[in-house]
LOBA-389528 format. One record per residue (C-alpha): residue number from 1; residue in one letter; x, y, z negated. Coordinates in steps of 0.25 Angstrom, whole numbers, plus 5000, padded with zeros to 4 digits. Example, Ala and Ser with C-alpha at 12.3 -4.5 7.8 and 13.67 -1.06 7.14 Angstrom:
// LOBA-389528
- 1_a_5049_4982_4969
- 2_s_5055_4996_4971
//
This chain:
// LOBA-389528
- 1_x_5000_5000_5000
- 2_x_5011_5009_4999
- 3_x_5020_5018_5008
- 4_x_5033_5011_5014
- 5_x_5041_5023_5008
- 6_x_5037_5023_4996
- 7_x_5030_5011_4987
- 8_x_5022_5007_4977
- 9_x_5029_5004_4966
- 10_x_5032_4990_4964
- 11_x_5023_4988_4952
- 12_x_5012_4992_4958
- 13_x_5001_4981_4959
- 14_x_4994_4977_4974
- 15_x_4981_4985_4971
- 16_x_4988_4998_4964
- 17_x_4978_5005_4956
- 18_x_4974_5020_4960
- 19_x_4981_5027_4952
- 20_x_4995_5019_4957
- 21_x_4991_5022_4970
- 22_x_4990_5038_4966
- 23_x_5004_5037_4959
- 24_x_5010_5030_4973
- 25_x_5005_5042_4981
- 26_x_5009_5052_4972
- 27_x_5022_5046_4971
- 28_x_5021_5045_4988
- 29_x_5018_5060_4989
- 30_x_5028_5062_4978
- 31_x_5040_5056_4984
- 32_x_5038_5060_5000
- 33_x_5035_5074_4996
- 34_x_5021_5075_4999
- 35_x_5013_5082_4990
- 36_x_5014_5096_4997
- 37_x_5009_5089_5008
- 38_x_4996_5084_5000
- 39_x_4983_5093_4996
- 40_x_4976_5089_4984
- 41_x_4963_5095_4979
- 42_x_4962_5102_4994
- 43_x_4947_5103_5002
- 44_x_4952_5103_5018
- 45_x_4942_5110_5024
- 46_x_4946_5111_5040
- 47_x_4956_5102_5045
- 48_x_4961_5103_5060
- 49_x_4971_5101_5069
- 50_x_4980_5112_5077
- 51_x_4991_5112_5085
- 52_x_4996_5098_5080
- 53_x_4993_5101_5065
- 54_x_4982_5099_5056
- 55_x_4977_5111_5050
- 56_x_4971_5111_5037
- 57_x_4962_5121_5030
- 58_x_4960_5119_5014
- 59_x_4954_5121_5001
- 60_x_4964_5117_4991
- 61_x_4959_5118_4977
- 62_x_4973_5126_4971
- 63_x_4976_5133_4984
- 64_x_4965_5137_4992
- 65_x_4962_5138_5005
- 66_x_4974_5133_5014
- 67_x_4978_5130_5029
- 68_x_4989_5121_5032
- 69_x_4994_5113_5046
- 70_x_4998_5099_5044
- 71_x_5003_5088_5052
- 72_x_4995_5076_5045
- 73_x_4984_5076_5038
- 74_x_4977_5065_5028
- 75_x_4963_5067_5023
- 76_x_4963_5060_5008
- 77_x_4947_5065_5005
- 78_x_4947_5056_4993
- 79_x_4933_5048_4997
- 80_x_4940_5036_4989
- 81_x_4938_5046_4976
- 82_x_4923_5043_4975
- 83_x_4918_5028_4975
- 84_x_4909_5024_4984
- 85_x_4900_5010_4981
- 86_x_4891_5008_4996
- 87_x_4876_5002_4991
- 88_x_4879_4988_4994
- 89_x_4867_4978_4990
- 90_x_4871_4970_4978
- 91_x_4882_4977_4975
- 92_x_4878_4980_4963
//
């Protein structure tokens, strides 16, 4: 589950639990310099391309209102953050 530059630690079981799996990113981030690259707490509100870059057009919570170009972009909209159970017959 893990990158090829930069692993789990070995004690770490098969079916890490969440909060292992935070640590590890963290530690990703952490050790490739990433952070300032990342926008926590941030509501995009326009995202388009222009001559070859993404542009993106924020609301950060700290900051404001912001425009930056990118090259790359990941949407993260944490949908996993709120379960969901489907109504399945019997189920319950």
């Amino acid at each position: 589950m893990s990158f090829r530059d930069h692993l789990f630690p070995s004690s770490t079981p098969t079916f890490p639990h969440a909060d292992q799996v935070q640590d590890y990113l963290v530690s990703y981030a952490d050790h490739f310099a990433l952070r300032d690259h990342i926008r926590f707490n941030t509501t995009v509100t326009s995202l388009s391309k222009a001559e070859g870059h993404w542009v993106i057009e924020a609301d950060h919570a700290e900051r404001g209102q912001e425009s930056s170009q990118w090259d790359n972009v990941v949407v993260a909209n944490g949908h996993y953050a709120d379960t969901h159970i489907p109504a399945v017959p019997g189920l319950s």
